[in-house]
C-alpha positions as CSV (number, residue, x, y, z in Angstrom):
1,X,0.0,0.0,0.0
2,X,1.6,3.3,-1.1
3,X,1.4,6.5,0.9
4,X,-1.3,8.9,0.2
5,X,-0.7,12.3,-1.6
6,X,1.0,14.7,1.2
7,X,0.2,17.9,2.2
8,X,2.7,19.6,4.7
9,X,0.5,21.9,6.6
10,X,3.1,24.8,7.8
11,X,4.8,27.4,5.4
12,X,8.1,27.1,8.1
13,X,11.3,26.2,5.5
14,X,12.8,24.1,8.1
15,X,9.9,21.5,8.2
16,X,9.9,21.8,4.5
17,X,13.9,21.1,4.5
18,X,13.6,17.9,6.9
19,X,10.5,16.2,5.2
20,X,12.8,16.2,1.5
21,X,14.9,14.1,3.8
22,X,12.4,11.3,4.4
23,X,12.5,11.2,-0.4
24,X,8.7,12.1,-0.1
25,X,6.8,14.4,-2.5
26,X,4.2,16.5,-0.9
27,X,2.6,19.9,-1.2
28,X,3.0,22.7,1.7
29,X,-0.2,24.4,2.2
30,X,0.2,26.7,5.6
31,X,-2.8,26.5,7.7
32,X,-2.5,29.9,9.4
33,X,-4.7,28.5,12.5
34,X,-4.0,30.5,15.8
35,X,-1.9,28.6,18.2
36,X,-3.4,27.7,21.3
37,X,-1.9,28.3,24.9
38,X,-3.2,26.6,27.9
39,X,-1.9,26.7,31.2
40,X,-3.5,23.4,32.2
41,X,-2.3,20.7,29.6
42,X,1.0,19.4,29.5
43,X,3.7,20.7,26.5
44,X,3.4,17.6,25.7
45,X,-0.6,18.1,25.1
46,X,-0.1,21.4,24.1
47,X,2.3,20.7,21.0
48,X,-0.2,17.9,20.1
49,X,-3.3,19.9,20.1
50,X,-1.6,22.9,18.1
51,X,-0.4,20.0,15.6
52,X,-3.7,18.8,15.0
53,X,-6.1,22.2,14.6
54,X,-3.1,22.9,12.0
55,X,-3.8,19.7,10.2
56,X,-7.2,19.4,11.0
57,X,-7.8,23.1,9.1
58,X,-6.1,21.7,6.1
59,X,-7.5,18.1,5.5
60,X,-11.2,19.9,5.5
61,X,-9.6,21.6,2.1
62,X,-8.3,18.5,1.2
63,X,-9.9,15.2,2.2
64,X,-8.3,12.9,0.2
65,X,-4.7,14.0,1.1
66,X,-2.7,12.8,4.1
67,X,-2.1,16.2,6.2
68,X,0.4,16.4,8.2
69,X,1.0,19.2,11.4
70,X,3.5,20.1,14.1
71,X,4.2,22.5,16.7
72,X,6.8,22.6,18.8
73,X,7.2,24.4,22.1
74,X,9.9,24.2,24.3
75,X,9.8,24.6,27.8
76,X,12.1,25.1,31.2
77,X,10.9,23.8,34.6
78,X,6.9,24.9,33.7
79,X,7.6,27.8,31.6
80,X,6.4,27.7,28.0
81,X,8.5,29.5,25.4
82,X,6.6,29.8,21.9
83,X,7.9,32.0,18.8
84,X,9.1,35.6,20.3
85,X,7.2,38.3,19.8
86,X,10.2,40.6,19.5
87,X,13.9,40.9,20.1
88,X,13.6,42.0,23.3
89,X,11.2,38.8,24.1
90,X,14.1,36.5,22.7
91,X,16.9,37.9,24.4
92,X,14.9,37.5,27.4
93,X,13.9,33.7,26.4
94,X,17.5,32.9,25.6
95,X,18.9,35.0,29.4
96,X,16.5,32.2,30.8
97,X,17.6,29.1,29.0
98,X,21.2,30.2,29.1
99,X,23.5,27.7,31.3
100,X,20.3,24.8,31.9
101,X,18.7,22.2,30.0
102,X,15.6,22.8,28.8
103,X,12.8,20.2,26.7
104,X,12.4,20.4,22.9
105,X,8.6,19.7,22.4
106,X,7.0,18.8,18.8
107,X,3.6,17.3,18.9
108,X,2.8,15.8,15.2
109,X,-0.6,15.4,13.5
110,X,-1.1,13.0,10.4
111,X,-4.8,13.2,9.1
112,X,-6.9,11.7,6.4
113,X,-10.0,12.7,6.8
114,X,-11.4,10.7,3.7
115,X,-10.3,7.6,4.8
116,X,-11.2,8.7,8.7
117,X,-7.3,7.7,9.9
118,X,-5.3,10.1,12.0
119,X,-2.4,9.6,14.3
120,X,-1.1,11.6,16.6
121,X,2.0,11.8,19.0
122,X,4.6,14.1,20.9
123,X,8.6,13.9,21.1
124,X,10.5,15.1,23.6
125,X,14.4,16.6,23.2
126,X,16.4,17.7,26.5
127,X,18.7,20.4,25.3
128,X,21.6,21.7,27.7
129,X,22.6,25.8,26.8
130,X,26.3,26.8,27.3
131,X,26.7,29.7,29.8
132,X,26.0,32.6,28.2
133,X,27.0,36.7,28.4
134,X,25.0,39.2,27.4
135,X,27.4,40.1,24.5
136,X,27.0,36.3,23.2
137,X,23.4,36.6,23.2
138,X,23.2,39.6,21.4
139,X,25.9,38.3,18.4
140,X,23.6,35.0,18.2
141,X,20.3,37.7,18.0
142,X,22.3,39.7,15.6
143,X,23.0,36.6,13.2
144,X,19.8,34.9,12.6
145,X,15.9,36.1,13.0
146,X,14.7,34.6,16.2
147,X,11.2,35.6,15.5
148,X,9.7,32.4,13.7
149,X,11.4,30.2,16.2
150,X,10.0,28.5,19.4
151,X,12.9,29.9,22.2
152,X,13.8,32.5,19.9
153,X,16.7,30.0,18.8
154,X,17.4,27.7,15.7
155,X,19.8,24.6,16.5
156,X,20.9,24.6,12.8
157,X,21.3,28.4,12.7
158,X,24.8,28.5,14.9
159,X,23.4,26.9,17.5
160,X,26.7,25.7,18.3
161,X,27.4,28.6,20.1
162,X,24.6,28.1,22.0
163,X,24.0,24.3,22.6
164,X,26.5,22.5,25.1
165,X,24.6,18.5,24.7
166,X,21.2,17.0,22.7
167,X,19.8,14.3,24.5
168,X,17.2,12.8,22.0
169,X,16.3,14.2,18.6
170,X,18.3,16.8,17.0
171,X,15.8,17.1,14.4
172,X,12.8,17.5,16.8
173,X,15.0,20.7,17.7
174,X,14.6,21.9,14.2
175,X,10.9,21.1,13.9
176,X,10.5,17.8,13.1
177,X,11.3,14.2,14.5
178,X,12.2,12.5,11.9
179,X,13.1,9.3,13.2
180,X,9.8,8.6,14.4
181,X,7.9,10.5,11.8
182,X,9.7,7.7,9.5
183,X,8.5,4.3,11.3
184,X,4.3,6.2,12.2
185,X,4.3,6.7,7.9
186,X,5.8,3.3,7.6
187,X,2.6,2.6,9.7
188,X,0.3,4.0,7.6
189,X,1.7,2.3,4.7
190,X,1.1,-0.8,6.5
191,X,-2.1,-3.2,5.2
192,X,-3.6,-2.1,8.8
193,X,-2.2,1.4,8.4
């Protein structure tokens, strides 16, 4: 059983990047649905939830495709970090994470709403910051645009600099897992997929 047509529902290059590496065609199709932020559910839950609105508000538009969503958050001992609002916001975000390990979040949504099948799951990523100055944070600011990203950081955008040890997924810390992205569309291509 082959793999249904793919949409990719997020206009973020990075997720675009990763999915080439699984050899898979598909179509991105962003689903600009609001991200959700409750204080009540897990990151874990959180992540998940996001995931599926996104892929939820694309498979309406296209039933007969396989739609797949993520989020990611990332989080330090109960605090959420989403995408910064400004630079300010992610020079404050990466003062906090500096010099402790933080979790690397991406809840993942596949959906065919033709065939009524849908999976859905979280990874998790420890990542441990280098000590940081002030100056160090504001060359990493002044190298990349922290805006789009969850933290205010990209692993892959000199991240080096930043990141002392990955426990888990480095791709999750991009924006996807791949590794386990790989075996659930195995799964799906499975007779009892």
């Amino acid at each position: 059983m082959a793999l249904p047509r793919l949409i990719l529902a997020s206009a973020s290059p990075r997720r675009s990047e990763l999915l080439r590496r699984l050899d898979l065609e598909f179509q991105v199709m962003s689903s600009d649905t609001p991200e959700v932020l409750h204080e009540q559910l897990t990151p874990s839950e959180l992540a998940q939830i996001n995931a599926y609105r996104k892929a939820r508000a694309v498979s309406k538009r296209f039933p007969d495709y396989l739609v797949l969503g993520a989020d990611t958050i990332v989080t330090l001992e109960g605090n959420l970090f989403g995408k910064p609002a400004n630079l300010a916001e992610a020079r404050r975000m990466l003062q906090q994470l500096q010099g402790n390990t933080h979790q690397v979040v991406t809840g993942v949504s596949l959906i065919h709403l033709r065939h009524r099948q849908e999976r859905l799951f979280a990874e998790i990523t420890e990542v441990t910051f280098r000590p940081l100055s002030t100056a160090q944070i504001d060359r990493y600011l002044a190298s990349m645009n922290p805006l789009d990203k969850a933290g205010g950081y990209a692993i892959q955008e000199g991240g080096d600099v930043l990141v002392q040890d990955v426990v888990g997924s480095y791709f999750n810390v991009v924006g996807l897992p791949l590794e386990r992205l790989k075996v659930e569309l195995e799964r799906w291509q499975s007779p009892q997929g």
